[in-house]
N, C-alpha and C positions, 0 to 999 in steps of 0.2 A: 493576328496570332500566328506565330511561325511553327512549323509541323515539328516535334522531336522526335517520332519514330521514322524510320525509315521503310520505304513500300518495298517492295519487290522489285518498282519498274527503278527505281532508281539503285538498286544494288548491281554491279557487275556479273555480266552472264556466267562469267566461272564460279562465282561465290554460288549465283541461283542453281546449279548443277548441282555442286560440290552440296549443297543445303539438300535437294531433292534426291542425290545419291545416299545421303546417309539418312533420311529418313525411307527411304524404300530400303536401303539392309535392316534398319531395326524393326520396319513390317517382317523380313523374313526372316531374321531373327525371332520374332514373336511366335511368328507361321512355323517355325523348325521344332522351338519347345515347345508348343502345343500338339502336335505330331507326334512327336516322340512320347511324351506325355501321356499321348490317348493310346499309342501301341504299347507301351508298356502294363497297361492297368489293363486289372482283372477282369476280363466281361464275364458279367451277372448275365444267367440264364434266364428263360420264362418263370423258373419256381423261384428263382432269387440264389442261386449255390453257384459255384464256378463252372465256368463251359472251356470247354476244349474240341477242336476239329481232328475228327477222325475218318481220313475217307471224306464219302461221298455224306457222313455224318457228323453227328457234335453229341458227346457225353457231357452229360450235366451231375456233377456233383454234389449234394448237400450234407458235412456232417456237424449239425447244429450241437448235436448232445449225446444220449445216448444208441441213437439208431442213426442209419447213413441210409439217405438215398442215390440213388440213381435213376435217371431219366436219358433215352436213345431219343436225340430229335434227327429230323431231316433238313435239307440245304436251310430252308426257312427259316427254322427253329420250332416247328410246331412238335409236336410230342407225338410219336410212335407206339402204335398201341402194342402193350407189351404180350399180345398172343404170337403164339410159337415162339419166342422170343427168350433163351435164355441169358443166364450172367452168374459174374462171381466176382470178387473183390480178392485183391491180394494185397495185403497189408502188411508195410516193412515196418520195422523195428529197429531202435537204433542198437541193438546187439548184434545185429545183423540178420538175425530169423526173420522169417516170412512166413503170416496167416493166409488160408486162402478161404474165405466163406462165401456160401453161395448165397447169393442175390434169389430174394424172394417176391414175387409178381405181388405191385401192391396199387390199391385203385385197377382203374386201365390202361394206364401207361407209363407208370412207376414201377421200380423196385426196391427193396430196403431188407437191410441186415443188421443185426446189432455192430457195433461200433468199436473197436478195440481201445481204448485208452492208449496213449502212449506211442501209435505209430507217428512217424515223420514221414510217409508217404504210402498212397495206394494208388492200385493199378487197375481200373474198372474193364472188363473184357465182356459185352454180348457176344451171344451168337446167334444170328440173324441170316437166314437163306442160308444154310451152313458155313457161312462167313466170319471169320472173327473178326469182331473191332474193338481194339482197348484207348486207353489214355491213361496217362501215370497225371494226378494231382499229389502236390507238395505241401506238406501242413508247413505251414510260413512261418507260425508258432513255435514250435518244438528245432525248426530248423533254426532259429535265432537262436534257442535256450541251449542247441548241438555246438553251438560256434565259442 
């Protein structure tokens, strides 16, 4: 029986490069859009809401419906008990006005405020050690229905 495919050992060493150069660019080709990929998307917090790095921290957002939370974690992501701990929410609107409601201590390491309808972005601000730290979250929603 005579062989039809041809091996490797019998192909010329420039084809065998040229063969093993474009299969390692389309491994980093794969490796680039999976990277960018994963820095693009949104990281989910421990409650399940958007997180953002602030500082030596991370605000976690949730506004499912009609109340918004907020949670202050540390480097790890574990949740801040919210003594001494205050906050407030400033919430834009696309008329360009701005709500500023204060964030109310909920459980022991949450806070939550009723919810405004209709913003396309808020700006969650604790104050912690008499420190400020905010983060602006973008309603993704209302920003598509703005364009």
């Amino acid at each position: 029986m005579k062989k039809t495919l041809t091996s490797t050992k019998s192909m010329p060493i420039v084809l065998r490069s040229i063969k093993a150069k474009i299969i390692f660019l389309a491994f980093l080709y794969c490796l680039t859009i999976a990277l960018v990929s994963w820095s693009k998307s949104s990281p989910n917090g421990p409650h399940g809401g958007s997180l953002k790095k602030s500082g030596n921290y991370f605000i976690e957002m949730k506004n499912p419906d009609k109340l918004f939370y907020a949670y202050l974690l540390d480097k790890k992501l574990n949740t801040i008990n919210n003594k001494n701990i205050s906050g407030e929410v400033k919430f834009f609107m696309p008329d360009s006005t701005s709500f500023n409601v204060p964030l109310k201590a909920a459980t022991d390491d949450g806070f939550t405020c009723e919810s405004l309808p209709g913003s396309y972005a808020s700006m969650v601000t604790f104050i912690i050690f008499g420190k400020s730290i905010s983060a602006r979250f973008e309603n993704p929603a209302l920003l598509v229905e703005k364009k």
